[in-house]
Structures are given as C-alpha cells and as structure tokens.
N, C-alpha and C positions, 0 to 999 in steps of 0.2 A: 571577491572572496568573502566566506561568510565570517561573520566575527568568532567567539571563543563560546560556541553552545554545543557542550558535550552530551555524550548520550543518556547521562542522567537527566537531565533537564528535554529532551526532546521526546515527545511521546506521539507516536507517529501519527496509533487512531486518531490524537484529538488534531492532526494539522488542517489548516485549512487550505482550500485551494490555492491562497493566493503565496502559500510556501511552497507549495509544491509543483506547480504552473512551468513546463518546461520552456515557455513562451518568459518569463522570467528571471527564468534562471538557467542561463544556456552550460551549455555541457557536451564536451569532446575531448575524447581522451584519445591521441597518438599514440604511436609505438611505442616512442621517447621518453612520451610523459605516464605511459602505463609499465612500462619496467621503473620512472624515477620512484611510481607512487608503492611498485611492489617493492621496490626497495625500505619502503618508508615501513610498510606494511611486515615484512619476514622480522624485524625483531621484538614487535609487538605479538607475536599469534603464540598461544601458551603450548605445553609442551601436551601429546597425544597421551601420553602415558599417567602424566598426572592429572590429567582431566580423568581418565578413565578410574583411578585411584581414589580422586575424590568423590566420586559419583558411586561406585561400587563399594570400596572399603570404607568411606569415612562417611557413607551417605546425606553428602552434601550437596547442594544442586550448583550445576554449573553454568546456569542461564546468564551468569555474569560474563561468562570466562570471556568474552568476544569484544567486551564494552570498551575497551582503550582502542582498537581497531572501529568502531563506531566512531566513537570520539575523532578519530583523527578524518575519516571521511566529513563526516560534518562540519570540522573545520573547516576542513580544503574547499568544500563544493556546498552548503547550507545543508538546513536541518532536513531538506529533501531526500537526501544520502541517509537518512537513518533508517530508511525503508529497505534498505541494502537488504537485510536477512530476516525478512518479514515475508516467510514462507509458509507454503501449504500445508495445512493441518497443525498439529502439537510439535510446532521446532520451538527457535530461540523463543520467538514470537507467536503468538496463535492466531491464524485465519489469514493467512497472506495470500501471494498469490507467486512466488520467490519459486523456483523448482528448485535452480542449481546449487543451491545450499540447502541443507537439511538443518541442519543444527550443532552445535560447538562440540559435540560429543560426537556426532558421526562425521563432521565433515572435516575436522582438524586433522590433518596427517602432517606431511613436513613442514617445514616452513617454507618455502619455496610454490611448493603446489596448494598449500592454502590459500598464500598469499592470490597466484591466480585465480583460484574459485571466487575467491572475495571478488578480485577485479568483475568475473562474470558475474556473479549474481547482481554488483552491484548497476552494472549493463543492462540484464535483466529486470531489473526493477525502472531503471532508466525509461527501457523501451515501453514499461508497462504502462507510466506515467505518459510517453509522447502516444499509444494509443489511444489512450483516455482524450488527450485534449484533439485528438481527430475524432475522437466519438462524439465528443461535446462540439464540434465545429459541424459535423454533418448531424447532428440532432436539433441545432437552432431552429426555433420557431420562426416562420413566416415575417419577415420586414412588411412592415406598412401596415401592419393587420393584427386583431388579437388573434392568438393561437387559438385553434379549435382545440378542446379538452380532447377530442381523440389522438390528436399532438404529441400531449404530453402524456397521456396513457400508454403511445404508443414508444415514447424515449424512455419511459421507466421501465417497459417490460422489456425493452433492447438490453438497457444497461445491466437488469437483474441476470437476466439469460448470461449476459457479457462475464459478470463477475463471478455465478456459480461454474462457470465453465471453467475459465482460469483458478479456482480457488478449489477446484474438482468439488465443489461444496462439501468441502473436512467439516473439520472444526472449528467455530468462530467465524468462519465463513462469511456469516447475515453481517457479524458488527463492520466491514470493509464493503460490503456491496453496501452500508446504511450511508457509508460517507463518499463512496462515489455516485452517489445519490447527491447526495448536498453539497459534492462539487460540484455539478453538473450542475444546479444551480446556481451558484457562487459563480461559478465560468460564465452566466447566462444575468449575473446582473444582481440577484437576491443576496441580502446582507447575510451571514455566517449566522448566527444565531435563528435567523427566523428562519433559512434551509434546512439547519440542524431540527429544528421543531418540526418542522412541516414533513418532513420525511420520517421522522420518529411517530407523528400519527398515521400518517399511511400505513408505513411500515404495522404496528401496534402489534408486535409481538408475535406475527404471523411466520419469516422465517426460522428456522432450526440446524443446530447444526446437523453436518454427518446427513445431510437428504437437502439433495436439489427442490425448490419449489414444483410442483405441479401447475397445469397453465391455470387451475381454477383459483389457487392461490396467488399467482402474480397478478392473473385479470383484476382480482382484486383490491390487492394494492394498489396496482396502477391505477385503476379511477378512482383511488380514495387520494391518492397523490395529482392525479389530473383535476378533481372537485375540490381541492384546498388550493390547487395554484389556481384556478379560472374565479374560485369564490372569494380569497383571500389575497394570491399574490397579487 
C-alpha cells in the first residue's frame, strides 16, 4: 500500500513509468473489497446540486470537487490511481483516454452510483495501463541484435495510432500519447529524463489537438524518433 500522496501532489502527465508499471504495482479488486472501497467512497462524493450551483450561480470552477475521492484512491492503491478520471477531451483532466467518467459536473449523481462510476473508470484506467505494458512487451526490440531503425519507427507509429484512437484525439490528446512514448521507452530500459527529451524532439510540435495525425505526420515522427534512438540511444 502506497504511503500518504494526495491528489495535490500527484500530477499524473508528469509520472514516470516506473509508477505506473502494472507489473509493479499489482491490483485487484473483489466483490468484497469493491463495495468496502464504494463504501469508503459515498461519503466523500460532493452533493450534484451544489456542484451545479457553484459552477452556474457562483461561477466557480469545480475541477476540485473530486480531489478528496483522488486522495483516497491513491492512498489505498499508489499514485497510479490518480489517472482514475483522466478522461477524453475537456473533463476533470484534459487529454485522457477515461470514457466512463466525464467530469465532476456531469458524472456526479447520487452517492451510491457515483461512487460506482469511480470504481469503473478507475478499472478503466487500470485496464488502459495493463494494455500499454502488453504493447511495450510485444513492441521489444530483437534480443542479441541492435534494433533496426525501421523497429522503432515502426513501435512509435503503433503507439501514436494506439493513443489517438483511445484519446479519440480531443483535446490534449498529443501531451499523453508524448509520455506513452517515454514510457515505452523507460519499459525498454532508457533513463526518464533522456526518454522525455528524446520524444519531445521527435515529437517537435507536430501533434494537435482535436485532429488525429495524418500517416504523413506520424512517418514522420517516427524516423525522427527511430534516428535519435539508433544515433543517440
């Protein structure tokens, strides 16, 4: 169990693989222990009507209202669980890849059935995470051999394809397909910082939100990203 790192402190774009790595940090939740945790869950979830109140009449933003229901996920399960409601397009979060929650404004109803949404989304995000690490497991370069650059040209235009798909390419979209890019490296061996670099110049400013890449734009990237890991990595 993860130590006391609440949702103010956990910023999900910046985690690095090795927080979020489901090979790491294992996770299942029973019948038993998925009503103990909705339990834990219904008297934190703020009330529908004054979210609706403060947003409307007092025009305040409500992007908080969710964060003691963060907080307590992250406790229980690490700061992996903060991606819980890190949903597609302008929700709590921007550029996710989350469906079954929207955001603290449209997805709070009772306490009861919030509380289950939360359980789902945060499954959903689960599941999105154990995808990711069987992408990076069948995307591994060749043992005993240096990768051929068409290798890795051909794992980054997977992974792009991968993450515009799931993220329906909204909003913010590019900044989550940038870092399962530098997980994917991180997974495969490269220190956090020089993945984050190395993918930030491939990348260079080519994705957009709100519009999928075109393959002339991913070809792209990817040999810009396949000629800085055969030239540099």
């Amino acid at each position: 169990m993860a130590g006391n790192e609440g949702s103010q402190k956990v910023r999900i774009r910046e985690l690095p693989w090795a927080a979020v790595d489901p090979q790491r940090h294992p996770h299942r939740l029973g019948e038993r222990a998925s009503a103990e945790l909705a339990a834990l869950i219904i008297p934190l979830v703020p009330d529908a009507k004054a979210l609706h109140r403060r947003r409307w009449v007092d025009r305040k933003p409500v992007w908080d209202a969710i964060d003691p229901v963060t907080d307590l996920l992250v406790d229980r399960f690490g700061s992996w669980a903060a991606g819980w409601n890190w949903t597609v397009g302008e929700g709590d979060r921007d550029g996710g890849v989350v469906g079954s929650w929207c955001c603290a404004l449209h997805s709070v109803s009772t306490p009861a059935n919030t509380a289950a949404l939360v359980l789902e989304a945060l499954q959903e995000w689960r599941d999105w995470l154990e995808e990711l690490a069987d992408h990076f497991a069948a995307l591994a370069p060749p043992a005993r051999s240096a990768p051929d650059p068409r290798h890795w040209a051909r794992a980054c235009s997977d992974l792009v394809a991968l993450v515009a798909e799931r993220s329906e390419a909204q909003s913010g979209w590019h900044g989550h397909c940038e870092q399962v890019l530098s997980w994917f490296l991180s997974h495969h061996g490269l220190p956090d910082e020089r993945a984050r670099a190395l993918v930030a110049t491939a990348v260079d400013g080519s994705f957009e939100s709100w519009r999928a890449p075109d393959q002339r734009i991913v070809a792209s990237v990817s040999n810009r990203f396949a000629q800085a890991l055969t030239t540099h990595g």
